[in-house]
N, C-alpha and C positions, 0 to 999 in steps of 0.2 A: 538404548542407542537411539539416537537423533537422524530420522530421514528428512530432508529437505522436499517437500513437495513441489513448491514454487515462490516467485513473489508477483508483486507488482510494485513498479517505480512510474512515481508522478511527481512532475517539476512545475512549479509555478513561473507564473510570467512577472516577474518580482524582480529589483536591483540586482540582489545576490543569490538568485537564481534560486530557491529555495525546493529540496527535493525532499521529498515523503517516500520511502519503502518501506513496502509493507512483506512479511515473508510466514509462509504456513511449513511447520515443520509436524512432524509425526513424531512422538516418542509412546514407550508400553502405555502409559497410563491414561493418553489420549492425545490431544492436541495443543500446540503453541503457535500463537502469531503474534512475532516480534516486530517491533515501527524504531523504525531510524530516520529522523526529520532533524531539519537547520540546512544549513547555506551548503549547496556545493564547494569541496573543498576543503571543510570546515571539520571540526568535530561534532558529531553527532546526539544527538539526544536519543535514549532506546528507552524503551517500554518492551515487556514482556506478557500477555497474557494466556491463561490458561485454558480449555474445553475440554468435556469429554469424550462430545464426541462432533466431526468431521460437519456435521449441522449446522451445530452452535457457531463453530469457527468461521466458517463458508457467510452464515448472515450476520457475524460480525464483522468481517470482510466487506462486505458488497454495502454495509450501515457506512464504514466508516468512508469506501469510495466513494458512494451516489452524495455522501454529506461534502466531500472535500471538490469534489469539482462542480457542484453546484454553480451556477454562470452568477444567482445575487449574493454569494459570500465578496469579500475582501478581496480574500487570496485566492483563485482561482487554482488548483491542480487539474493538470491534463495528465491524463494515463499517458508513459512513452513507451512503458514494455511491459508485457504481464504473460508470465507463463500459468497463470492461472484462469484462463477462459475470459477475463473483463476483456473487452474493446478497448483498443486501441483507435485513438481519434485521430486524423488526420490532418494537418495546418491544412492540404490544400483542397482546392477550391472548384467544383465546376465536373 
């Protein structure tokens, strides 16, 4: 059976608004975190990967955040929700 841990959603500042979630499930034989990315609205592109154990997954996670919001990439993602411990950044100012 499939528990749901958490995810994280990050939307870039892009034409079509383009959103990356990322989501950590638990099943018997260890760990999955699935990515659904493309345009809000849109139909999604999913990927599925595999881990042992809760390790693995966690620094595959936090590889794939710290590389996607990166400020010198292209397409910049902002975290806007994450039930999984990353920050949450803020637009405002002061």
């Amino acid at each position: 059976m499939e528990k749901h841990l958490g995810e994280i959603v990050m939307i870039a500042n892009s034409p079509k608004r383009a959103q990356y979630i990322l989501r950590l499930s638990q099943i018997t034989e260890g760990y999955l975190v699935t990515k659904e990315s493309g345009p809000q609205g849109k139909k999604q592109n999913s990927r599925t990967w595999f881990f042992k154990t809760r390790m693995e997954a966690n620094r595959f996670l936090e590889q794939i955040t710290k590389n996607k919001t990166k400020s010198q990439r292209a397409r910049v993602y902002k975290i806007v929700h994450s039930t999984l411990g990353q920050k949450v950044k803020s637009n405002k100012k002061g």
